[in-house]
PDBQT receptor file of N, H, CA, C and O in Angstrom, charges set to zero:
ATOM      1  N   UNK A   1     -49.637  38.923  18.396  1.00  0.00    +0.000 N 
ATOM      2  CA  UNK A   1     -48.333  38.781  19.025  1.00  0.00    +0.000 C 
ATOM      3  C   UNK A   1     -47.781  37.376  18.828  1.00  0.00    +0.000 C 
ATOM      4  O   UNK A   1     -46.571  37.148  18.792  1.00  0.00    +0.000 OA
ATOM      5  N   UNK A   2     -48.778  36.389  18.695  1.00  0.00    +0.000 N 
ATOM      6  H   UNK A   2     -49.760  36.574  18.724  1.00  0.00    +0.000 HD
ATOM      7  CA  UNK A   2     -48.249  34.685  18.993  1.00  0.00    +0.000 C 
ATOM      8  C   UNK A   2     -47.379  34.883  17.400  1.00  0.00    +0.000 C 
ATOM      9  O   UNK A   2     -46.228  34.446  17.442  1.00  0.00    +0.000 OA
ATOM     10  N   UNK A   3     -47.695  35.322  16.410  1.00  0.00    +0.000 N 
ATOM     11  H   UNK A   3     -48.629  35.677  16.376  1.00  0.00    +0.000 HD
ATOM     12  CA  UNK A   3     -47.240  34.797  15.058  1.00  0.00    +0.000 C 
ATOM     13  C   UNK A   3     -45.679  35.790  14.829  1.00  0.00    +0.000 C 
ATOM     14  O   UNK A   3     -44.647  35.433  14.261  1.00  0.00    +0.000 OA
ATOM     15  N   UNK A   4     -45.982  37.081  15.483  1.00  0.00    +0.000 N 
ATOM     16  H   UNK A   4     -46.821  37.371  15.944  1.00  0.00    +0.000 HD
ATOM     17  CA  UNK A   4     -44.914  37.525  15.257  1.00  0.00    +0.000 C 
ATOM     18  C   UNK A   4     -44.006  37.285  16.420  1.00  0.00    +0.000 C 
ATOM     19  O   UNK A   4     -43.021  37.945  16.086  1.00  0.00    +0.000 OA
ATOM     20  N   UNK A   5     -43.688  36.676  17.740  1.00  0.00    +0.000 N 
ATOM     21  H   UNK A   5     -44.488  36.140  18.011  1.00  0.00    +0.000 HD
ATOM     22  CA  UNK A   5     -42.892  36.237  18.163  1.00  0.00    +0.000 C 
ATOM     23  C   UNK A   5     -42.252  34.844  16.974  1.00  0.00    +0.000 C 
ATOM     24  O   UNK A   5     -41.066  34.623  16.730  1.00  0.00    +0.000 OA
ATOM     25  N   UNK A   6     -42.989  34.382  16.629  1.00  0.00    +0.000 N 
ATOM     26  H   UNK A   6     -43.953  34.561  16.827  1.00  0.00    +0.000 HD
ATOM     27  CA  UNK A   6     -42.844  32.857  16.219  1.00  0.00    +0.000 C 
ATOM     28  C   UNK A   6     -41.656  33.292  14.931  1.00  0.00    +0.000 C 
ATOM     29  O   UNK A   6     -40.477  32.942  14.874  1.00  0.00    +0.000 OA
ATOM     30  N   UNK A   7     -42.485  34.235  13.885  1.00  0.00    +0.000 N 
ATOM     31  H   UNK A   7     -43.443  34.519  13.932  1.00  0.00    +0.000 HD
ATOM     32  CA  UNK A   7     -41.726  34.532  12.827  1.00  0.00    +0.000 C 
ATOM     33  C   UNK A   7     -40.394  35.329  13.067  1.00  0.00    +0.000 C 
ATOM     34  O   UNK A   7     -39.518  35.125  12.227  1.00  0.00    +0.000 OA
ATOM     35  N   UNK A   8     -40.140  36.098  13.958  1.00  0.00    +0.000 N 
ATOM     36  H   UNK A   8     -40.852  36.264  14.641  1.00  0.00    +0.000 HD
ATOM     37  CA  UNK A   8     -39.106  36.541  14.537  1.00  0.00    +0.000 C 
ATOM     38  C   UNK A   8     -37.955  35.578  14.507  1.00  0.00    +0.000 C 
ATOM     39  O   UNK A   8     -36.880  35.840  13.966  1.00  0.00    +0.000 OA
ATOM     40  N   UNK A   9     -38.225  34.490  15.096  1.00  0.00    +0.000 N 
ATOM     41  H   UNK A   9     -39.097  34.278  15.535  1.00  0.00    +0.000 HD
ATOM     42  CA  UNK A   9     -37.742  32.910  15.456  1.00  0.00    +0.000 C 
ATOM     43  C   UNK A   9     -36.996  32.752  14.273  1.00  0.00    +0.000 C 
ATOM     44  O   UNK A   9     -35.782  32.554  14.338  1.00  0.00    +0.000 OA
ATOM     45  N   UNK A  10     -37.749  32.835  12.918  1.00  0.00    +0.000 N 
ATOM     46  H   UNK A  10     -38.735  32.996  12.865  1.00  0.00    +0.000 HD
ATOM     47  CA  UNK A  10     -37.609  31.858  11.498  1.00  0.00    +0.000 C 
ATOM     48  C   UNK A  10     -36.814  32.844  11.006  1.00  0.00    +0.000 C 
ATOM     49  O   UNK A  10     -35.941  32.560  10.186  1.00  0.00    +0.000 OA
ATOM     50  N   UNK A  11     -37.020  34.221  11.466  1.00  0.00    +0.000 N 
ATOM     51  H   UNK A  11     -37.730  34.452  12.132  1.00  0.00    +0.000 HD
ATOM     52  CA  UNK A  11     -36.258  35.507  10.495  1.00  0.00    +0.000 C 
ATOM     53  C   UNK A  11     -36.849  35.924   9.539  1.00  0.00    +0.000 C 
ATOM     54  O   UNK A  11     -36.284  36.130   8.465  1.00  0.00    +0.000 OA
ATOM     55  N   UNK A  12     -38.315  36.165   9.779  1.00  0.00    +0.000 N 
ATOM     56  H   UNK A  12     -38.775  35.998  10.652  1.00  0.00    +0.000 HD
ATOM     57  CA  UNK A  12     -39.209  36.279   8.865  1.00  0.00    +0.000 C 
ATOM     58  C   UNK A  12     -40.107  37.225   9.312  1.00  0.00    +0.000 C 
ATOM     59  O   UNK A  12     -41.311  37.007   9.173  1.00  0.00    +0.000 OA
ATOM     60  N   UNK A  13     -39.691  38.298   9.856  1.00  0.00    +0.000 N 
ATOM     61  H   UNK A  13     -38.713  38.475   9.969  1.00  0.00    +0.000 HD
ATOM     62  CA  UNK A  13     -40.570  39.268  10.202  1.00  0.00    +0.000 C 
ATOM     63  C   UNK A  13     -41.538  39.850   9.387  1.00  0.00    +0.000 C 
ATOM     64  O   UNK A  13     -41.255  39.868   8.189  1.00  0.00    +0.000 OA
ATOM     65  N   UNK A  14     -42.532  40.297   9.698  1.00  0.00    +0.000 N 
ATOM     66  H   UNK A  14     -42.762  40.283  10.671  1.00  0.00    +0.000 HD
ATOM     67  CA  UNK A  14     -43.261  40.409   8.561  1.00  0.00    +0.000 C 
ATOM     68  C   UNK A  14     -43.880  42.213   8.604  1.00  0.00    +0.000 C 
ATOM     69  O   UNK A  14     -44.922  42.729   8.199  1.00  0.00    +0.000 OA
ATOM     70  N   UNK A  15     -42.744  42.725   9.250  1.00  0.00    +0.000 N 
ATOM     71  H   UNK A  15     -41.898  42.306   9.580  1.00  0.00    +0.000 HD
ATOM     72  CA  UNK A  15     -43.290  44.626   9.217  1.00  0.00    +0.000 C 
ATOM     73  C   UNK A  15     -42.786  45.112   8.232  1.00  0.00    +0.000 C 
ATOM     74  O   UNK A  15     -43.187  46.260   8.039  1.00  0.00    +0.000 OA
ATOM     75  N   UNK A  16     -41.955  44.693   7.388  1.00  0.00    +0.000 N 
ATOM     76  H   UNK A  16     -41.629  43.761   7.545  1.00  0.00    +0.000 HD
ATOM     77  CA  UNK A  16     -41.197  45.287   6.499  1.00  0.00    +0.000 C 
ATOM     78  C   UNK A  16     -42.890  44.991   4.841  1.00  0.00    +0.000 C 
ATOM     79  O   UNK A  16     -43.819  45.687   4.432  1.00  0.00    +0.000 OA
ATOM     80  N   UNK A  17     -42.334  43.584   4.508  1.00  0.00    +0.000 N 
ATOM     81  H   UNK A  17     -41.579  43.019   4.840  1.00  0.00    +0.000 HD
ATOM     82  CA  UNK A  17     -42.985  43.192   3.722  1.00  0.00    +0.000 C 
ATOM     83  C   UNK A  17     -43.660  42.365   3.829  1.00  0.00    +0.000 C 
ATOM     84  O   UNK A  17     -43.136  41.360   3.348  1.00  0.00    +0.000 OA
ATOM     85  N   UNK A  18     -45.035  42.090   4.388  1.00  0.00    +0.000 N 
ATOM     86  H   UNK A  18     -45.461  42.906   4.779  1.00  0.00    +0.000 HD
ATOM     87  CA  UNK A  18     -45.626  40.801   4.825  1.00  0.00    +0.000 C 
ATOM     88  C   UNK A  18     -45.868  39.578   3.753  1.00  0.00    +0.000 C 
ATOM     89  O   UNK A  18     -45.986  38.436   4.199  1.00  0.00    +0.000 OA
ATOM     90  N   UNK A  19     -45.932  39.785   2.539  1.00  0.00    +0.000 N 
ATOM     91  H   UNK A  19     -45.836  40.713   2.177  1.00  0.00    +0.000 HD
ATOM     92  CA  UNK A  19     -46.466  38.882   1.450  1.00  0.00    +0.000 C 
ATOM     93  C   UNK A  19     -45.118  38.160   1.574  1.00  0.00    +0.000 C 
ATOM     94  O   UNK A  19     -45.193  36.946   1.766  1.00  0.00    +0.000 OA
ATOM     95  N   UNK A  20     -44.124  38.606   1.511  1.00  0.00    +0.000 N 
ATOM     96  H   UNK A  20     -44.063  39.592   1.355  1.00  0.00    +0.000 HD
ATOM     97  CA  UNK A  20     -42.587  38.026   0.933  1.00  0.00    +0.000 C 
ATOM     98  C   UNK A  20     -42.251  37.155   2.345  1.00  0.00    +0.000 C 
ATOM     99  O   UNK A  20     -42.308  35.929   2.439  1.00  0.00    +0.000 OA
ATOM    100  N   UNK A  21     -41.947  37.943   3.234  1.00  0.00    +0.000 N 
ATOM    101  H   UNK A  21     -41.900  38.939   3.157  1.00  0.00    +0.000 HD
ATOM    102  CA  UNK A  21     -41.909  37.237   5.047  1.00  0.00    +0.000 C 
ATOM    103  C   UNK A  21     -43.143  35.801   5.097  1.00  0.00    +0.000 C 
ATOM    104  O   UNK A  21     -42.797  34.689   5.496  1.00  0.00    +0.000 OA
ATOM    105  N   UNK A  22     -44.296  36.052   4.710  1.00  0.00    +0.000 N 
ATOM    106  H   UNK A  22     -44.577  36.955   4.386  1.00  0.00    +0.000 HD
ATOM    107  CA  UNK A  22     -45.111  34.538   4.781  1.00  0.00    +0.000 C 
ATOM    108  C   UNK A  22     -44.495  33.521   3.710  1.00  0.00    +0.000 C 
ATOM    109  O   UNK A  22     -44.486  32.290   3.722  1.00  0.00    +0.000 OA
ATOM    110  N   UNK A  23     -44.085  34.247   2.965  1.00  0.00    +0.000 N 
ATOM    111  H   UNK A  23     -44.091  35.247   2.955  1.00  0.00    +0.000 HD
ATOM    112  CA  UNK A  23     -43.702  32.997   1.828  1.00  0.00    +0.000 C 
ATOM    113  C   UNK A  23     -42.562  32.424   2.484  1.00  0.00    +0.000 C 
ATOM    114  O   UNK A  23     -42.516  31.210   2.688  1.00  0.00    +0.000 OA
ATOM    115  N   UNK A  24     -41.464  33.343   2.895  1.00  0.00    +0.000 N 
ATOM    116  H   UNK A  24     -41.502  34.328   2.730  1.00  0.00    +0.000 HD
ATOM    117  CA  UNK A  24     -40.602  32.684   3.246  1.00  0.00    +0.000 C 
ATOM    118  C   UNK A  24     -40.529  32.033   4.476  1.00  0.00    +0.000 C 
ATOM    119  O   UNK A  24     -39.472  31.489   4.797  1.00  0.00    +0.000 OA
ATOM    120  N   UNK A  25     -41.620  32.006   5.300  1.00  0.00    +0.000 N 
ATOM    121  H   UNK A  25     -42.478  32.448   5.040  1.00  0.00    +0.000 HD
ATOM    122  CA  UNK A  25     -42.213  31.486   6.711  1.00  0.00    +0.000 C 
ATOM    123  C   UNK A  25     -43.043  29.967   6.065  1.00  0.00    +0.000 C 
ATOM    124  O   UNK A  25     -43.106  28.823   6.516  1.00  0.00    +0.000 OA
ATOM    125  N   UNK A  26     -43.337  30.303   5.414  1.00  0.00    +0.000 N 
ATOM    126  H   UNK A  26     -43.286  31.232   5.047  1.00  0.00    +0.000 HD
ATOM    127  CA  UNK A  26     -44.208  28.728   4.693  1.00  0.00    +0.000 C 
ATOM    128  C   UNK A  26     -43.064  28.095   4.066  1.00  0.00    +0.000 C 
ATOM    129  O   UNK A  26     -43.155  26.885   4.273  1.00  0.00    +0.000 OA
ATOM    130  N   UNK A  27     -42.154  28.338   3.475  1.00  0.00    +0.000 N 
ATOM    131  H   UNK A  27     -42.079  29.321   3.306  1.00  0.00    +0.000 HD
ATOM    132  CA  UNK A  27     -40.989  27.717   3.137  1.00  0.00    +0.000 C 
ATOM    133  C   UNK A  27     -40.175  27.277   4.120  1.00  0.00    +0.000 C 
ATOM    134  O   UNK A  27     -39.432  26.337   3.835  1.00  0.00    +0.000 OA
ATOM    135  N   UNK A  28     -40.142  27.638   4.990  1.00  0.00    +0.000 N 
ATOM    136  H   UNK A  28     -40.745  28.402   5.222  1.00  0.00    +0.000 HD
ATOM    137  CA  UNK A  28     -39.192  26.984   6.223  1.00  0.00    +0.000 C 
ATOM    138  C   UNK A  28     -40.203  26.042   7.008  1.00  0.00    +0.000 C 
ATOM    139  O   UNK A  28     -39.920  24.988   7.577  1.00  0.00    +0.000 OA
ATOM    140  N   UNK A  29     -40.954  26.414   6.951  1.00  0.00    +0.000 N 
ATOM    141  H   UNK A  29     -41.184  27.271   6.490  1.00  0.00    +0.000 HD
ATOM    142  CA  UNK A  29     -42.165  24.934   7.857  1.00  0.00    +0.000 C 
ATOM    143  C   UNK A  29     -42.159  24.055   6.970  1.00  0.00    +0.000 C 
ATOM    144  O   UNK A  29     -42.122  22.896   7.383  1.00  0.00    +0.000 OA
ATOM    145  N   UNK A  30     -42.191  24.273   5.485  1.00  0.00    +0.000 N 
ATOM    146  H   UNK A  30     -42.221  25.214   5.149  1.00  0.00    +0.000 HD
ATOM    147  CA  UNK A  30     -42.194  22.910   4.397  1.00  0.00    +0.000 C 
ATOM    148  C   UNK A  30     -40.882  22.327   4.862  1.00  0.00    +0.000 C 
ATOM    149  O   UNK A  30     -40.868  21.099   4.943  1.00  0.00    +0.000 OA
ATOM    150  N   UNK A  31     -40.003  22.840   5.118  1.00  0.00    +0.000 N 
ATOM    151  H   UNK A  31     -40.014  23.838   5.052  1.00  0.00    +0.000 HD
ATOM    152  CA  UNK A  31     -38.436  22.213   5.011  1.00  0.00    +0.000 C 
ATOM    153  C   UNK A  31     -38.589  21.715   6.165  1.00  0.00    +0.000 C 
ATOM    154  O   UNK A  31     -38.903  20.552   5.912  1.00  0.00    +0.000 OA
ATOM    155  N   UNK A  32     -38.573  21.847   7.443  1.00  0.00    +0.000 N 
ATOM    156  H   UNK A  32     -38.318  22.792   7.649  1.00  0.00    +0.000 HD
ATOM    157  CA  UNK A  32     -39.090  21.203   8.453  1.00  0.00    +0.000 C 
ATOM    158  C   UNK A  32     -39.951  20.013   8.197  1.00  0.00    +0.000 C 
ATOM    159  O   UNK A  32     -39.695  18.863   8.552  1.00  0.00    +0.000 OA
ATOM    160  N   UNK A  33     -40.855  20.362   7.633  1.00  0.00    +0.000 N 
ATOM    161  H   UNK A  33     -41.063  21.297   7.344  1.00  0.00    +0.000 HD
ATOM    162  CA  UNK A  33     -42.060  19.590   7.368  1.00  0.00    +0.000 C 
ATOM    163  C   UNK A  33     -41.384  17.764   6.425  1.00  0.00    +0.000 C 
ATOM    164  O   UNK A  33     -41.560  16.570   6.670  1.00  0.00    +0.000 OA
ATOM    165  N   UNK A  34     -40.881  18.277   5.724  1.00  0.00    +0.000 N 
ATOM    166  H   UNK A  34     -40.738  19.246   5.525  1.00  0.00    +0.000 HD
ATOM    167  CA  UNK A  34     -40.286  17.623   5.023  1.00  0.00    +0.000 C 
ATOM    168  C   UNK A  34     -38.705  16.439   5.611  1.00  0.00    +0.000 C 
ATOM    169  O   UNK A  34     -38.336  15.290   5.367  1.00  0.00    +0.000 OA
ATOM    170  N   UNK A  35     -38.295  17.403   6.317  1.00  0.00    +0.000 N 
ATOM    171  H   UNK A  35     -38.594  18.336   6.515  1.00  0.00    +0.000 HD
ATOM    172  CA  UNK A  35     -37.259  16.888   7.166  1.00  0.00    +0.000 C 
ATOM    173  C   UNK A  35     -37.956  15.974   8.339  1.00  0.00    +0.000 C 
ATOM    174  O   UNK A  35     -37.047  15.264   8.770  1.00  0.00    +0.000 OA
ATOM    175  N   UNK A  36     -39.234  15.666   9.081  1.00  0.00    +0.000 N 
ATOM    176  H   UNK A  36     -39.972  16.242   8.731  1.00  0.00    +0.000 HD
ATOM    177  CA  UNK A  36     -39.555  15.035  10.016  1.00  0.00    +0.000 C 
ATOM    178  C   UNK A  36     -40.998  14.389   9.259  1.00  0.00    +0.000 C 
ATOM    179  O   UNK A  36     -42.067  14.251   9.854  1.00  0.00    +0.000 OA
ATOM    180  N   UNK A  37     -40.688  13.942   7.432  1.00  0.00    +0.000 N 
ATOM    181  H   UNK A  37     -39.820  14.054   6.948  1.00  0.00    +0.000 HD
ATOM    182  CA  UNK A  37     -41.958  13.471   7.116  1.00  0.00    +0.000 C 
ATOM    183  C   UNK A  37     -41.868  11.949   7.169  1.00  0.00    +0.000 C 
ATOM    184  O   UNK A  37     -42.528  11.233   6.416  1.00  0.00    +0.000 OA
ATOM    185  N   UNK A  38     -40.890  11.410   8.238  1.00  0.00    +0.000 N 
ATOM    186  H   UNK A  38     -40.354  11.991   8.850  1.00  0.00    +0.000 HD
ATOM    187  CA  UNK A  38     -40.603   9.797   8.899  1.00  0.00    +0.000 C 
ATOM    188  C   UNK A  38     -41.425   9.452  10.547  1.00  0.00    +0.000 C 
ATOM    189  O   UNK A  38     -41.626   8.433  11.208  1.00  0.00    +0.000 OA
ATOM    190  N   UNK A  39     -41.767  11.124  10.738  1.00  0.00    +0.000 N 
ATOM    191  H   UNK A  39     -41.604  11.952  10.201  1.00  0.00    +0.000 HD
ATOM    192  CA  UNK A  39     -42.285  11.054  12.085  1.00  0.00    +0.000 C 
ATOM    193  C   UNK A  39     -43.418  10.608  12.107  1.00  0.00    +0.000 C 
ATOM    194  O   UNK A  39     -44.090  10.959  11.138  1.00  0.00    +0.000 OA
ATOM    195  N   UNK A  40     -44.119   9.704  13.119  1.00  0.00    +0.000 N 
ATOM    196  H   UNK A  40     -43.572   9.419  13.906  1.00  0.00    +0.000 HD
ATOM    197  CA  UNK A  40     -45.234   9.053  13.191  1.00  0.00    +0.000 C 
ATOM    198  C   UNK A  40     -46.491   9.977  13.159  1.00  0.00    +0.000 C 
ATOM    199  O   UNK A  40     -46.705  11.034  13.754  1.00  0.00    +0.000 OA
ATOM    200  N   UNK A  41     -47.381   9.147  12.146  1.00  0.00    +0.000 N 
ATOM    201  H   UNK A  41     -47.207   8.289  11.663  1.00  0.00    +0.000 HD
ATOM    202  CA  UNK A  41     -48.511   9.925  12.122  1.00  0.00    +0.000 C 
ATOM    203  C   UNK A  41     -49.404  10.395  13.654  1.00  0.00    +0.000 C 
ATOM    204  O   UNK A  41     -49.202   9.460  14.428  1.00  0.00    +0.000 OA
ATOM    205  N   UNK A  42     -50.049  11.174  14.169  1.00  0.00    +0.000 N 
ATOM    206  H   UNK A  42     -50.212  11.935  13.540  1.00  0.00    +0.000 HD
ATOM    207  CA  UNK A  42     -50.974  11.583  15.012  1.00  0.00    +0.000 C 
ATOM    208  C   UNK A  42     -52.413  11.676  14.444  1.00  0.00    +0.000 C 
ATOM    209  O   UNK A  42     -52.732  12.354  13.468  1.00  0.00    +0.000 OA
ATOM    210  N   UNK A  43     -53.163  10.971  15.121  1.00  0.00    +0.000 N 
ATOM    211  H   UNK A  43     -52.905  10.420  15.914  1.00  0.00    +0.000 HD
ATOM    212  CA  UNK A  43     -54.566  11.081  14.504  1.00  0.00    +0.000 C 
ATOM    213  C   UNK A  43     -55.005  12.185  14.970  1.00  0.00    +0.000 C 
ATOM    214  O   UNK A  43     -55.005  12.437  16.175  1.00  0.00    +0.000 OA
ATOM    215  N   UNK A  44     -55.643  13.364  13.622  1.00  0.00    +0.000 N 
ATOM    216  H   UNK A  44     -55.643  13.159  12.643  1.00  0.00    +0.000 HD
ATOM    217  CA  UNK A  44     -56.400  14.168  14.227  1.00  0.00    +0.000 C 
ATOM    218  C   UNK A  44     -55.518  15.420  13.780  1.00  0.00    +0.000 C 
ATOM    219  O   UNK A  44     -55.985  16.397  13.195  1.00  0.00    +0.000 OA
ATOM    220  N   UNK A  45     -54.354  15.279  14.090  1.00  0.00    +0.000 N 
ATOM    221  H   UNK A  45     -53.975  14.485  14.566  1.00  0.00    +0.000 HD
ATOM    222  CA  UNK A  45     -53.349  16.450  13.613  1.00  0.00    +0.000 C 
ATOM    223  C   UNK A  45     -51.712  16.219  12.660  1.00  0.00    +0.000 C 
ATOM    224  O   UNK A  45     -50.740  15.478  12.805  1.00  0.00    +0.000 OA
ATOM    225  N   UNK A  46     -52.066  17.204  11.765  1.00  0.00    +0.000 N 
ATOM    226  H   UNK A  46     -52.856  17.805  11.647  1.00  0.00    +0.000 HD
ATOM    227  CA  UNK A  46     -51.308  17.227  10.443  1.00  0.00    +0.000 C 
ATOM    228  C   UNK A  46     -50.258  17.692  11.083  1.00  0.00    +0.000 C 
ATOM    229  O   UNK A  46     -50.320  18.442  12.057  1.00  0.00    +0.000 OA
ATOM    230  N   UNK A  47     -48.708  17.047  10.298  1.00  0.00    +0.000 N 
ATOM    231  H   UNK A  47     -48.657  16.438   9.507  1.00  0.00    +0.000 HD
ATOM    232  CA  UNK A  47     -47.827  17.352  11.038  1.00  0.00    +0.000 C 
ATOM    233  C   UNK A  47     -47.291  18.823  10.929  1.00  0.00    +0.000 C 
ATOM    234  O   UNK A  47     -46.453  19.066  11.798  1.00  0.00    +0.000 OA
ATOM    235  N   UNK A  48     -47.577  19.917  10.039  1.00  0.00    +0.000 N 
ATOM    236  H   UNK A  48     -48.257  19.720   9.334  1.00  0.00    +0.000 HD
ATOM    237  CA  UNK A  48     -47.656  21.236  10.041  1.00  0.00    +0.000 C 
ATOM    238  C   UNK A  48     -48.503  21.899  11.315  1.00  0.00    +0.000 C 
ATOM    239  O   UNK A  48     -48.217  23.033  11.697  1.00  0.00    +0.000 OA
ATOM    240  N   UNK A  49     -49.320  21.303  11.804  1.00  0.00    +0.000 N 
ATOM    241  H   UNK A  49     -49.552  20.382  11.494  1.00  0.00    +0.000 HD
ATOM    242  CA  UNK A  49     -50.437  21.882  12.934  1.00  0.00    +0.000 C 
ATOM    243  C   UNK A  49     -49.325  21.115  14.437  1.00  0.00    +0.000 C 
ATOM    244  O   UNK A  49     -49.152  21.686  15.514  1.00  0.00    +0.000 OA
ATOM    245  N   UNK A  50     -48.859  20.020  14.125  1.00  0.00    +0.000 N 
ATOM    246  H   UNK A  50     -48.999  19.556  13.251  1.00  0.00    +0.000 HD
ATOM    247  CA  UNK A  50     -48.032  19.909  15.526  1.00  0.00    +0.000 C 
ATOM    248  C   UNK A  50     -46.754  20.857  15.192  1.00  0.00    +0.000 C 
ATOM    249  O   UNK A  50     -46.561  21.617  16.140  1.00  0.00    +0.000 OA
ATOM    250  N   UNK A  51     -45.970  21.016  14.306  1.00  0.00    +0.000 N 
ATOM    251  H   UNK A  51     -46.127  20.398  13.535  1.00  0.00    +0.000 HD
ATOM    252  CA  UNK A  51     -44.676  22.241  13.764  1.00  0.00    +0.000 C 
ATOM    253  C   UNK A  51     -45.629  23.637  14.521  1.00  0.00    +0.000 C 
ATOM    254  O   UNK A  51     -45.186  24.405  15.374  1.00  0.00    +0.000 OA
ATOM    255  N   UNK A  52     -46.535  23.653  14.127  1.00  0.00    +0.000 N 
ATOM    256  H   UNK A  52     -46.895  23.028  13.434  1.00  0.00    +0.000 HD
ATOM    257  CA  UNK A  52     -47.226  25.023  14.681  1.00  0.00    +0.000 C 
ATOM    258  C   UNK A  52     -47.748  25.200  16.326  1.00  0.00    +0.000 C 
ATOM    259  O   UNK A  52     -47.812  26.253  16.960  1.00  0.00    +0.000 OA
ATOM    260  N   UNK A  53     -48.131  23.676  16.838  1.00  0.00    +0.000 N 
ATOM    261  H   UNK A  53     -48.079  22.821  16.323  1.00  0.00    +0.000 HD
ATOM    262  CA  UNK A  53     -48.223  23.497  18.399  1.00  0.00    +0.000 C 
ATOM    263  C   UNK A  53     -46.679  23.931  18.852  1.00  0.00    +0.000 C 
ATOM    264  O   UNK A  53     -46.385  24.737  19.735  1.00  0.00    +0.000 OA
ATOM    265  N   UNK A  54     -46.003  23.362  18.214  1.00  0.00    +0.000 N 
ATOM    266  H   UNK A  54     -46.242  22.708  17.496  1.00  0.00    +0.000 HD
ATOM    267  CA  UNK A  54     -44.731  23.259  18.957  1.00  0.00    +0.000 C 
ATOM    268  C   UNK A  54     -43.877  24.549  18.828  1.00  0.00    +0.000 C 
ATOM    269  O   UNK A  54     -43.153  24.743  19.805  1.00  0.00    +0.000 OA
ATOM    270  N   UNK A  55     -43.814  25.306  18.017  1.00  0.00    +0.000 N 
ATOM    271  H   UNK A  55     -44.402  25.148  17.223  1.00  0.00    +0.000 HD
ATOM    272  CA  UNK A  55     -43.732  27.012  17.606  1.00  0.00    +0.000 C 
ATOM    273  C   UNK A  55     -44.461  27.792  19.080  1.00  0.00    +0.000 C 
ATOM    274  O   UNK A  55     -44.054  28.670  19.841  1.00  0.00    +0.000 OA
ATOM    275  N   UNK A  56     -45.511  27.108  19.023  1.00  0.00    +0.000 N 
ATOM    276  H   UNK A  56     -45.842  26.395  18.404  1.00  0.00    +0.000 HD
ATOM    277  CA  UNK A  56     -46.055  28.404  20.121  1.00  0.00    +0.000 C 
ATOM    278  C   UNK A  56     -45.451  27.743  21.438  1.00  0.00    +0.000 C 
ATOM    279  O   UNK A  56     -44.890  28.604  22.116  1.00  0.00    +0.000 OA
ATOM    280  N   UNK A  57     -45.401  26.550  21.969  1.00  0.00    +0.000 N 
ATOM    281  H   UNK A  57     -45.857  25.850  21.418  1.00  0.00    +0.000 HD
ATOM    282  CA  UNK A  57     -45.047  26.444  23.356  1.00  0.00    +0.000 C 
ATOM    283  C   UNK A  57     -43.920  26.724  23.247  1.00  0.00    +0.000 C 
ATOM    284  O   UNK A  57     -43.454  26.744  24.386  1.00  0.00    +0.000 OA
ATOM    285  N   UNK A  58     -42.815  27.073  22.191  1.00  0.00    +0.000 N 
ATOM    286  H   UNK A  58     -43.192  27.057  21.265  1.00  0.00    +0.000 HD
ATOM    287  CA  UNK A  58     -41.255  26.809  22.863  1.00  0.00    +0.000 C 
ATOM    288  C   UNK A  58     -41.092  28.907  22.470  1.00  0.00    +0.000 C 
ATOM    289  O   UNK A  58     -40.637  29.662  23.328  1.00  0.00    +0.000 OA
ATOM    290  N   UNK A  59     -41.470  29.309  21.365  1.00  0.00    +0.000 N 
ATOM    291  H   UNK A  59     -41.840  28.695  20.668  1.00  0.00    +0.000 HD
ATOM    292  CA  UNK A  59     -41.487  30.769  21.445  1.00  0.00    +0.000 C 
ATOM    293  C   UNK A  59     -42.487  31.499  21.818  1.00  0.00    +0.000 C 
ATOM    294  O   UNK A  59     -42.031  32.533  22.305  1.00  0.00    +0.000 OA
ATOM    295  N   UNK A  60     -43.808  31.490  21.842  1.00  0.00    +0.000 N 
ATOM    296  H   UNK A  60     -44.179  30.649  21.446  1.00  0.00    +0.000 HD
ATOM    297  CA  UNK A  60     -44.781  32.112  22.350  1.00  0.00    +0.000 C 
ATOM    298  C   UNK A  60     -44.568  32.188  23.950  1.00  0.00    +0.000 C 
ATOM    299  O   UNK A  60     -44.343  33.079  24.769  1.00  0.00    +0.000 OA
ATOM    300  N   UNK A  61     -44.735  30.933  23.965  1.00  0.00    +0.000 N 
ATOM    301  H   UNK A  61     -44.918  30.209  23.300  1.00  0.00    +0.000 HD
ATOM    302  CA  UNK A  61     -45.343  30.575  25.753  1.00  0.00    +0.000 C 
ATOM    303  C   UNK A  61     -43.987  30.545  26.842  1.00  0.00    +0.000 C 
ATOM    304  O   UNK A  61     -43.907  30.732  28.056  1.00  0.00    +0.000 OA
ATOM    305  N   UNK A  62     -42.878  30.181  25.679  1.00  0.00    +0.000 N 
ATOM    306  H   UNK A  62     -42.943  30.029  24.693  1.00  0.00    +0.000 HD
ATOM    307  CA  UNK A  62     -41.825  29.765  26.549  1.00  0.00    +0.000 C 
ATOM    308  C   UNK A  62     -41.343  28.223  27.530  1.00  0.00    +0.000 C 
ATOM    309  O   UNK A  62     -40.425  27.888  28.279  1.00  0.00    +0.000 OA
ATOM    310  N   UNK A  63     -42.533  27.652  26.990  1.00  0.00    +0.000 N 
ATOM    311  H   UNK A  63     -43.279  27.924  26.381  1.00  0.00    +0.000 HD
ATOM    312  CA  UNK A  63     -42.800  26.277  28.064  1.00  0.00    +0.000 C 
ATOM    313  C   UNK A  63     -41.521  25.506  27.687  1.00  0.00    +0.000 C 
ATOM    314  O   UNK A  63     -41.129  24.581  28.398  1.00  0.00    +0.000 OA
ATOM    315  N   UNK A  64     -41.080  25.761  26.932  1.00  0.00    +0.000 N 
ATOM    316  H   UNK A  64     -41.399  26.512  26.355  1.00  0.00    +0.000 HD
ATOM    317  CA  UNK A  64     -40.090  24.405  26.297  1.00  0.00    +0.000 C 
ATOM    318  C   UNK A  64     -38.782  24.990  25.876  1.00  0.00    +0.000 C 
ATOM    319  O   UNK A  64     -37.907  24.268  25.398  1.00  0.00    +0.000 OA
TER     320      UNK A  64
């Protein structure tokens, strides 16, 4: 459930075609990724793994 709320989010559902929906789900976290690659490093976590912390608290969990 956590990944497909998340991909829902990106517009990347993945019931139709899952191979094509991840690609285009990894392509939008690169662009992200890429767009905040000025943001300060965190020891310990890659800034794709905080893009992915931060995916689940604001669509999964709702916290944010």
């Amino acid at each position: 459930a956590r990944d497909y709320e998340i991909s829902k989010k990106y517009d990347c559902s993945y019931s139709a075609n899952p191979a094509a929906a991840y690609c285009k789900f990894f392509g939008e976290i690169h662009r992200i990724a890429m767009e905040l690659s000025d943001v300060p490093v965190v020891p310990g976590k890659t800034l794709v793994k905080r893009i992915d912390e931060y995916n689940f608290a604001r669509y999964t969990k709702r916290w944010i």
